[in-house]
C-alpha positions in Angstrom: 97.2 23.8 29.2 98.1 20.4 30.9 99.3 17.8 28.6 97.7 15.0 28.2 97.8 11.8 30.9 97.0 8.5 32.3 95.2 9.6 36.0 95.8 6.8 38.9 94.3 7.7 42.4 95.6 4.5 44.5 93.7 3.7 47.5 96.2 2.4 50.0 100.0 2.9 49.7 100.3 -1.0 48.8 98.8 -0.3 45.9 100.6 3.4 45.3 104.1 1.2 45.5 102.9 -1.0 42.8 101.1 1.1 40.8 105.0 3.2 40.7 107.0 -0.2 40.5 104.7 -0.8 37.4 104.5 2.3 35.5 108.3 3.2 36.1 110.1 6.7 35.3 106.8 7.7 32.8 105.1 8.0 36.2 105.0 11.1 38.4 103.7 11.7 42.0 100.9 14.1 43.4 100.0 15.6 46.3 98.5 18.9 46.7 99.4 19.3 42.8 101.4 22.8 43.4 104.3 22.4 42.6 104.0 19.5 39.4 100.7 20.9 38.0 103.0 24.0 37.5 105.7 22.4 36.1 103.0 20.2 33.9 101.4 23.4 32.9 104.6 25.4 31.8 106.0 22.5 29.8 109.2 21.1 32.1 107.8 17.7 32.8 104.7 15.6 30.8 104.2 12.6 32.5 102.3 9.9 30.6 101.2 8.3 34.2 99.6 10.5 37.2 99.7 9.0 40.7 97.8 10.8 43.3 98.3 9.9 46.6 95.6 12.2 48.2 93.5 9.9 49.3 96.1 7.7 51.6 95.0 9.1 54.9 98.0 7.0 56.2 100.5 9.3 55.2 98.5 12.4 56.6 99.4 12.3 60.5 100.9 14.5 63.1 101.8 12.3 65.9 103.7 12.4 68.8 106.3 9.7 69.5 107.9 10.9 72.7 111.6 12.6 71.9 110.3 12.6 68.0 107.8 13.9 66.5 106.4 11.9 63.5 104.8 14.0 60.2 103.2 11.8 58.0 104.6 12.9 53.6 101.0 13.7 53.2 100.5 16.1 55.8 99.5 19.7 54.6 101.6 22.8 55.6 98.5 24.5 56.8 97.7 21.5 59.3 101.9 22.2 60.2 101.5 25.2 61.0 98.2 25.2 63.0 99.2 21.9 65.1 100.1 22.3 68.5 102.7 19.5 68.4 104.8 21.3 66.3 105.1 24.4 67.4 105.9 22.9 71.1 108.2 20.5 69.3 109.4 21.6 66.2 108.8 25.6 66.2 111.2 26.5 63.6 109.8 24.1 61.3 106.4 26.0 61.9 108.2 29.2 62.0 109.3 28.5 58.5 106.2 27.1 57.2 103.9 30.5 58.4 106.6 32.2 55.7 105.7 30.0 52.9 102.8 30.5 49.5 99.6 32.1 50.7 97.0 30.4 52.7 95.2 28.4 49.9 98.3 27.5 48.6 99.2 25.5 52.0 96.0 24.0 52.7 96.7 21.7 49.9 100.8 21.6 49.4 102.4 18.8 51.6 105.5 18.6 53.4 106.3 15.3 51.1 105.7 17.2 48.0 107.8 20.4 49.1 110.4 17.8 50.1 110.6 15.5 47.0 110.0 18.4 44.6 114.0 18.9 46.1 114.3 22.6 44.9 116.7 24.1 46.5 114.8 27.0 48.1 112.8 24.0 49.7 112.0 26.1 52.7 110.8 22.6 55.4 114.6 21.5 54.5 116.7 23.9 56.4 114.5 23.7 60.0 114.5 19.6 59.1 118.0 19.8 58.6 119.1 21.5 61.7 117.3 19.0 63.5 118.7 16.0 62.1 115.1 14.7 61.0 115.3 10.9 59.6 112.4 10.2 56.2 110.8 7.6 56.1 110.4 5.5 52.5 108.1 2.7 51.6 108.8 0.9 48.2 108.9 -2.3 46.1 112.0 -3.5 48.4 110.7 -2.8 51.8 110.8 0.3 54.0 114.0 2.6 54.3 115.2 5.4 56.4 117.1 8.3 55.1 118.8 11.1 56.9 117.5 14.4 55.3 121.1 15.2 54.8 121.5 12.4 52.2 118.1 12.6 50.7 118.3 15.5 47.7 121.1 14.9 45.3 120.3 17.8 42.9 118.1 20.1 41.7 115.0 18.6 41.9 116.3 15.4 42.3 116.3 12.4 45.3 117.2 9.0 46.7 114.1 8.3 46.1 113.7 5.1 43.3 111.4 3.7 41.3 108.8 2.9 43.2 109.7 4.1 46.7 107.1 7.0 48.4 108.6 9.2 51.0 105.9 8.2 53.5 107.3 10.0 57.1 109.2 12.9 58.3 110.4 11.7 62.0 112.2 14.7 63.5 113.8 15.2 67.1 112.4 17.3 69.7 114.0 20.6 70.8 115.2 19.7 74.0 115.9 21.9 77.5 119.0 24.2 77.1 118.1 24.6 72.7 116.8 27.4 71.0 116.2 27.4 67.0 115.2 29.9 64.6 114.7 30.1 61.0 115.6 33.8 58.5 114.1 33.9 55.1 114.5 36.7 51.9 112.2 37.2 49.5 111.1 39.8 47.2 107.7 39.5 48.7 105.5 37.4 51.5 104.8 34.0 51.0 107.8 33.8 47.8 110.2 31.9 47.1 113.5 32.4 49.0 116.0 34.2 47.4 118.0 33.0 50.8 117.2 31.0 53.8 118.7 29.7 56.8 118.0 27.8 60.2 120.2 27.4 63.1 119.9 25.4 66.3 121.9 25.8 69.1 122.6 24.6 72.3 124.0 26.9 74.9 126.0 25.4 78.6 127.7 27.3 80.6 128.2 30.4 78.0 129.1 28.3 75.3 127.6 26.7 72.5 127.9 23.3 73.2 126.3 22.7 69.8 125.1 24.4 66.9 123.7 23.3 63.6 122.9 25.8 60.8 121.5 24.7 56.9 120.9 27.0 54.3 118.4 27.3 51.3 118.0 28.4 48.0 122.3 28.9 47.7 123.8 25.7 46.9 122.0 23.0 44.0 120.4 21.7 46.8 119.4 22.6 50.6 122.4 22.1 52.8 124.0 22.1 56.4 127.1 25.0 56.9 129.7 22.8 58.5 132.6 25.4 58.3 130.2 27.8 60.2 129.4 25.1 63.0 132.8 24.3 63.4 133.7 27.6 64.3 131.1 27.9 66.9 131.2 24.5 68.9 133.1 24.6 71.9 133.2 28.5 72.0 132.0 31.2 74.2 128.5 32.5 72.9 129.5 35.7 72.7 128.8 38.4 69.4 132.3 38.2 68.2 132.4 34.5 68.0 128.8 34.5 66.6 129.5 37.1 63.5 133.5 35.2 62.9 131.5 32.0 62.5 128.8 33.4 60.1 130.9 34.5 57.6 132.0 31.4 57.3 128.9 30.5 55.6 130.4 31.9 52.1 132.7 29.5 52.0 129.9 26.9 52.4 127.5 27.9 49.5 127.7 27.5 46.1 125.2 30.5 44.8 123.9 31.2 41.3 122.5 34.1 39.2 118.9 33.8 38.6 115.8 35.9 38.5 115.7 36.2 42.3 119.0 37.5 42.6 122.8 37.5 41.8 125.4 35.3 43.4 127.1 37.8 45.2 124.0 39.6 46.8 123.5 35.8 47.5 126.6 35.1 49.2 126.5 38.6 51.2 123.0 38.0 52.5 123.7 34.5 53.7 125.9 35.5 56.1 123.3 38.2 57.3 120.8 35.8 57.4 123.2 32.8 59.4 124.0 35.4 61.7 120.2 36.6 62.4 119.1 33.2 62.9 121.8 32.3 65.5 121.3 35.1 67.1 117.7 34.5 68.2 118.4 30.9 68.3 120.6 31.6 71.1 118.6 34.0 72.9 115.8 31.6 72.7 118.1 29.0 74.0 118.3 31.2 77.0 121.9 32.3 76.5 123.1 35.5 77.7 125.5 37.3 75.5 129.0 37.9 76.8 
């Protein structure tokens, strides 16, 4: 049973931003309602104020910007992963998205709410991650950008202040020469990850010339493996240098104990899951292994 609150349905994002500035920490954001209705139902959070942003069609948008592609915070994950744009753009990020909650779920969960909800098996962060996407905030001070590196500070916590909406995802293009690719593991289809990971790469002349790989669900929040990227850039892209590299992803994560599974089947299947994902990153990238 839902505790009881104050119900605000805003009807631009001017009046969202005030109606946040006013009502302060008592007030709590919704979307698609899947992830805080839970959390309202089960007794974690009982808001005095509801704002629903549902009816801001100006933070529901898939647009194409050139080099970037721009996802407006309201955006659902079913319209993610049935667009076009994205999977020529972004495919990872729609790769990971066709692994996520059943059908009905994602025609009303958005990319903001998985986003700002900030768990750490968030499974749009690691493919956003990977390609450096930049959010977009609108609050009482103006608007803000915000790598996606920088954004989640804890478990279900954000940058994000009193007041401020996260309005845009704006994410970089795969480019000619890049191949991504995005592992998750679950007990079943469409749960949460017990483990996730993306990896991007770039492959010149037989050698990764970059690679960026970002893990969920392992850390207290989603996160990019820097010790395994810095043992692959510069290298040859060859199956030795690959598997060295991922097991540098252990010393990268920080894994718990929970109901999904134990830290060290945690840390053990990270490094499978780094070392699938960059291995059909790179052969999507068009590298030929050594």
């Amino acid at each position: 049973m839902l505790p009881e609150f104050e119900y605000h349905r805003p009807a631009s994002l001017e009046e969202a931003v005030r109606l946040l500035s006013e009502l302060g920490p008592d007030a709590k954001v919704i979307a698609g309602g899947t992830d805080l209705v839970v959390k309202m139902r089960a007794g974690l959070v009982s808001p005095r104020h509801v704002v629903d942003l549902s009816r801001l069609t100006e933070i529901r948008f898939i647009r194409d910007g050139g080099d970037r592609l721009k996802i407006g915070a309201g955006t659902t994950l079913w319209e993610i992963e049935n667009s076009e744009d994205v999977a020529r753009g972004v495919p990872v990020l729609r790769e990971a998205v066709e692994e996520m909650a059943s059908w009905h779920v994602k025609t009303t969960a958005t990319i903001g709410g998985n986003l700002c909800n900030a768990s750490p098996a968030a499974d749009t962060a690691p493919p956003l991650m990977v390609h450096d996407a930049t959010l977009v905030v609108v609050g009482p001070e103006g608007r803000r950008e915000v790598p996606i590196g920088e954004f989640f500070t804890g478990p279900g916590q954000t940058v994000l202040g009193v007041g401020e909406i996260l309005v845009e995802v704006v994410v970089p293009k795969m480019r000619q020469g890049q191949g991504a690719a995005f592992e998750k593991l679950t007990v079943r289809e469409g749960a949460l990850s017990i483990a996730s990971a993306a990896a991007l790469v770039e492959i010149s002349g037989g050698r990764f010339v970059d690679a960026r790989v970002a893990l969920g669900a392992v850390a207290p929040t989603p996160i990019r493996a820097l010790k395994v990227e810095r043992a692959l850039k510069g290298r040859p892209a060859t199956r030795e240098v690959l598997r060295s590299a991922s097991r540098e992803a252990k010393a990268d994560i920080k894994p718990i104990t929970d109901v999904r599974g134990s830290r060290e089947y945690r840390e053990e299947m990270s490094v499978v899951l780094v070392r699938r994902a960059l291995e059909r990153a790179v052969e999507r990238a068009g590298g030929v292994w050594a």
